[in-house]
C-alpha positions in Angstrom: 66.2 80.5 112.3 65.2 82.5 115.3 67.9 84.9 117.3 70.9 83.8 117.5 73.9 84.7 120.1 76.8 85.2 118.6 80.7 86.8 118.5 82.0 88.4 116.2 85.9 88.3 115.5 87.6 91.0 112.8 89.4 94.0 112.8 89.7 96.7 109.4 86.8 98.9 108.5 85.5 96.5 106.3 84.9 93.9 109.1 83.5 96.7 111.5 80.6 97.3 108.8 79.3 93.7 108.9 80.0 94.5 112.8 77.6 97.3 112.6 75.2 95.4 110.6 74.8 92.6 113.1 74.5 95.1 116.0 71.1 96.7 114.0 69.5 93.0 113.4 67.7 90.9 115.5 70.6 88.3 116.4 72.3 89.0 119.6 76.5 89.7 119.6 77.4 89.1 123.5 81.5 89.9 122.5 83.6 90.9 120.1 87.6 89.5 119.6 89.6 91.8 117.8 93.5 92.4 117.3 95.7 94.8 119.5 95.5 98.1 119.6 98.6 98.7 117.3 100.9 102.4 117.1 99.6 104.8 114.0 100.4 108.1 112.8 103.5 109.9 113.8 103.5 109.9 117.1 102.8 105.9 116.9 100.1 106.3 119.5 98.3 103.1 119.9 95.3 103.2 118.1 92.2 101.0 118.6 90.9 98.8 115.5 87.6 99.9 113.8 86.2 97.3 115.2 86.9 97.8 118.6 85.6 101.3 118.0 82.9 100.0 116.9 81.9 97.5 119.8 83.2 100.2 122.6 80.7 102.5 121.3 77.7 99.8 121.4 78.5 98.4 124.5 80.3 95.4 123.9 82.6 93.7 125.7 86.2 93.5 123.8 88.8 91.0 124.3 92.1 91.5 121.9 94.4 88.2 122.6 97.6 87.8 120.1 96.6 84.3 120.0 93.6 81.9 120.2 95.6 79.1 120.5 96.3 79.8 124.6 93.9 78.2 127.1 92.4 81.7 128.1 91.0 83.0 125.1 89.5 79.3 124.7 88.1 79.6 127.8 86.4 82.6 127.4 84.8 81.6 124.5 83.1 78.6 125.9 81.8 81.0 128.6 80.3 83.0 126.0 77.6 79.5 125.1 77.9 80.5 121.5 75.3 80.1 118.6 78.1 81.0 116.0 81.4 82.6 116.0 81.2 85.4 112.7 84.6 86.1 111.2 85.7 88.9 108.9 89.3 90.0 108.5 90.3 88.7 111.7 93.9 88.5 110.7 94.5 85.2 113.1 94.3 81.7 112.2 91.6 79.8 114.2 92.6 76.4 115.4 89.8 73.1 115.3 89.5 74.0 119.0 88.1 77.1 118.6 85.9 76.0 115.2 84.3 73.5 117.5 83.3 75.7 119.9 80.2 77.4 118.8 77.1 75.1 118.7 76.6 76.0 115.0 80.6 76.1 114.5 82.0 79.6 112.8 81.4 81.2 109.6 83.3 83.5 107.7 82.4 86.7 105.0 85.5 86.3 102.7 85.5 89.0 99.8 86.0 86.7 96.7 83.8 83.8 94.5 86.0 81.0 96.5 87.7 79.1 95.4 88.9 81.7 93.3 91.0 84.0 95.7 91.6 82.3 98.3 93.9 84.0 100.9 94.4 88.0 102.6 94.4 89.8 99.0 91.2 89.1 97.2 90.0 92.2 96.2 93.6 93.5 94.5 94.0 90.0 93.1 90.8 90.2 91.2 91.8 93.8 89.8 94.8 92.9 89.0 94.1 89.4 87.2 91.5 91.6 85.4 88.3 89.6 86.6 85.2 90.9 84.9 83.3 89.5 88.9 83.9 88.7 92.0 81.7 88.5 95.3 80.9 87.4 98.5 81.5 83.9 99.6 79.6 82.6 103.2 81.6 79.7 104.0 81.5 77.4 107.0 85.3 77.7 108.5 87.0 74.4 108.8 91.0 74.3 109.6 92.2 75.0 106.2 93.0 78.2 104.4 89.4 79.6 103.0 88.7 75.8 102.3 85.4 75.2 104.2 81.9 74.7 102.7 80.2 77.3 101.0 76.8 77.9 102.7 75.8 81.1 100.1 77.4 83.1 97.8 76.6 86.4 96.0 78.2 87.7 93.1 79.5 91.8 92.3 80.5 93.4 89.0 83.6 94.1 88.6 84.0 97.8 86.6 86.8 98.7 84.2 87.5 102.1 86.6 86.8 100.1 89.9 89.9 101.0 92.3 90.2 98.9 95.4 88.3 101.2 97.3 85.6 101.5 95.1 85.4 97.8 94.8 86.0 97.4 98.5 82.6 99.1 99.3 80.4 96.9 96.9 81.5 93.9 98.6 81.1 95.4 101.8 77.5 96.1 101.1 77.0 92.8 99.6 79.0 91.0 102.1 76.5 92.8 105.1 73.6 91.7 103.2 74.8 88.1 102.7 75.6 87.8 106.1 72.6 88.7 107.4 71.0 86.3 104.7 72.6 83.4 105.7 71.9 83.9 109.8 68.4 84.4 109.4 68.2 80.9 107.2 71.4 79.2 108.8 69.1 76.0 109.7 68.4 75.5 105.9 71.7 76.6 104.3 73.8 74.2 106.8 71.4 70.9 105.1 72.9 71.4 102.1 76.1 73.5 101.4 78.4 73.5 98.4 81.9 71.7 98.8 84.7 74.1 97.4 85.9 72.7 94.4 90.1 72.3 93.7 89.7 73.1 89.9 89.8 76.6 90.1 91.1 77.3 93.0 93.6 80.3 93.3 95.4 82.1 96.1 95.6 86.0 97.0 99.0 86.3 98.4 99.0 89.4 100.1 100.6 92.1 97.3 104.5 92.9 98.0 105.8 96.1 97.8 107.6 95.5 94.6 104.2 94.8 92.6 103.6 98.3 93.0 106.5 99.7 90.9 105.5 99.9 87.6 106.4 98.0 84.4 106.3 100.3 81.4 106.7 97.5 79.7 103.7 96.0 80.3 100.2 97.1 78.0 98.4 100.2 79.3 95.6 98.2 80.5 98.0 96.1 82.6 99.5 99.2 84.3 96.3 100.7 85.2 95.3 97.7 87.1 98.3 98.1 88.9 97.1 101.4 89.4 93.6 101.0 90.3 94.7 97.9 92.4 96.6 100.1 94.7 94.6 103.0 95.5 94.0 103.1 99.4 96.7 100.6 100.6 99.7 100.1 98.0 100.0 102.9 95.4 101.5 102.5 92.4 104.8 104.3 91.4 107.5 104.9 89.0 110.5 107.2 89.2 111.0 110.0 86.5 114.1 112.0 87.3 115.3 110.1 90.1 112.1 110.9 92.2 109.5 108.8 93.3 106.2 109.7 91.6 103.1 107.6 93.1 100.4 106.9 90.1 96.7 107.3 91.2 94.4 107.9 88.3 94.9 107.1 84.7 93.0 105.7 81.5 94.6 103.4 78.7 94.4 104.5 75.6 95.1 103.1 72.5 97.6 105.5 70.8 100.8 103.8 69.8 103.9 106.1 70.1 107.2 105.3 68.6 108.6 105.8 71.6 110.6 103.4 74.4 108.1 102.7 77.4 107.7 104.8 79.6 108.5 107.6 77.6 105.9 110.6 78.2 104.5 111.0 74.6 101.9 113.8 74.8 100.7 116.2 77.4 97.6 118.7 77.8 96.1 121.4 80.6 94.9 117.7 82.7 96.9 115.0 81.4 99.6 113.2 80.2 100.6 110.1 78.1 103.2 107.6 78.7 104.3 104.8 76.0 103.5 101.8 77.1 103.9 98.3 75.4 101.9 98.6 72.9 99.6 101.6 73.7 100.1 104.7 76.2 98.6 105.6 79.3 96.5 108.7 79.8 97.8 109.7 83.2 95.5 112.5 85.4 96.3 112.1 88.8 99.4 112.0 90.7 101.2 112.5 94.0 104.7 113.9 94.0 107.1 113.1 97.1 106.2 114.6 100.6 103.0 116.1 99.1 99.5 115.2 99.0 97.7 113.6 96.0 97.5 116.3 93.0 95.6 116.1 89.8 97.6 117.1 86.8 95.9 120.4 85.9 96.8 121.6 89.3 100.3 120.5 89.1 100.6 121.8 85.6 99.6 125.6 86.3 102.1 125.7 89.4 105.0 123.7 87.6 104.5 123.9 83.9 107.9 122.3 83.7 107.1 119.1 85.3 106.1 116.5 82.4 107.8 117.8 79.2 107.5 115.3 76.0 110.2 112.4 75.9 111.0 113.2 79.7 111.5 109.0 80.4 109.9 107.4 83.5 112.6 104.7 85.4 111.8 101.4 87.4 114.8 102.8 90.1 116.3 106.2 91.6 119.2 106.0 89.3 118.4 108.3 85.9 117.9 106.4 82.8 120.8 106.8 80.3 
């Protein structure tokens, strides 16, 4: 298919980077939609999404409705005489209105092998459920919940030390070229796309706060999941001594300890171990309260103190008994 006018509608980083990849291909993006600019940092300034930044920078004219279920943002949209409406981590539910719009309707980049993961977490979902792959899935949106038909799909390893982050930026670079894939052969994918299939078919509820805290008594390989799953967004923690110790790189190992979980069992220049169900966890990175992130080593040689053998980690403020 030749060049096509489109819109593009998302908001995070990983949206603006398929952003940025349309903008450098031959298919033309008249606007862009994109949440509110919301308050960050400490002086909860309001700060502009990455992909507004993005679309500012290139020119682009930016409209940031709460809603695209009023009249105007409808309207404008029509104006636009759309080939196809792109959508990547909009964050806003698109109504049949809107999905009918486009001459080619909208399409979506969603960051999982659909139907497994539907929903806003797939990328921790797939860490933590310990999925050896995940992917890219181009689907074709209808009014349902990551439901519509699948027009192309391309699959991404998924690595035993992967964090979210890491793991984040291989489906970004698979989801850009995917994208790109499908609009340049959207006339032959839309003749024959895959239906979703129920069997199989899982959610990604977006991760609560309380999935973070660790359970020592969990296995090692479990907790580093956990760990790995939260890196960037929802870092894991424990408490050891009443404070609040955020987990951020570790290795499961398989040395049993008789020892209650999450006792620390062993401890070296770089490390320490923790007793876990039934293994321990090699634990190298860490961030203390009101600090920055710290590897061990460094924290060792300043406070040599800090992770004695059978010092107990806690799953609250209170000290264990």
């Amino acid at each position: 298919m030749g060049k096509l006018r489109l819109c593009f509608a998302g908001t995070p980083e990983f949206a603006a980077a398929h952003l940025s990849a349309l903008l450098q291909s031959s298919h033309e993006v008249v606007a862009v939609f994109t949440q509110p600019d919301r308050p960050a940092g400490r002086g909860r300034k309001l700060l502009a999404s990455p992909v507004k930044q993005i679309a500012v920078s290139h020119a682009v004219p930016v409209f940031q409705s709460g809603t695209l279920r009023s009249e105007e943002p409808q309207q404008i949209l029509k104006n636009l005489q759309l080939d196809v409406l792109v959508v990547v981590a909009y964050g806003l539910i698109l109504p049949q209105v809107v999905l009918d719009i486009p001459r080619f309707g909208c399409i979506n980049v969603h960051a999982s092998l659909l139907p497994r993961w539907r929903g806003a977490a797939p990328i921790e979902r797939a860490i933590l459920a310990g999925d050896k792959e995940t992917g890219v899935t181009i689907m074709q949106m209808d009014a349902g919940l990551d439901t519509g038909d699948m027009l192309y799909r391309q699959s991404v390893n998924i690595d035993t030390t992967d964090t979210r982050v890491d793991l984040e930026a291989k489906l970004q670079r698979s989801g850009e070229q995917a994208l790109l894939y499908t609009l340049d052969n959207l006339a032959k994918l839309r003749k024959a796309p895959t239906r979703q299939s129920e069997e199989g078919a899982s959610y990604a509820e977006k991760l609560q706060k309380a999935e973070s805290l660790v359970n020592w008594e969990q296995s090692a390989e479990a907790i580093n999941r956990t760990i790995r799953a939260g890196i960037g967004r929802s870092p894991a923690y424990s408490f050891l001594e009443g404070d609040r110790l955020r987990l951020l790189k570790a290795t499961p190992s398989p040395d049993i300890f008789d020892a209650a979980p999450g006792t620390i069992v062993d401890a070296g220049k770089d490390y320490f171990k923790v007793a876990c169900q039934t293994s321990s966890l090699r634990i190298t990175s860490v961030q203390l309260p009101g600090k920055k992130p710290a590897s061990v080593r460094d924290l060792s040689n300043s406070r040599p103190a800090l992770f004695p053998i059978s010092k107990q980690f806690s799953s609250s403020e209170a000290l264990p008994a």
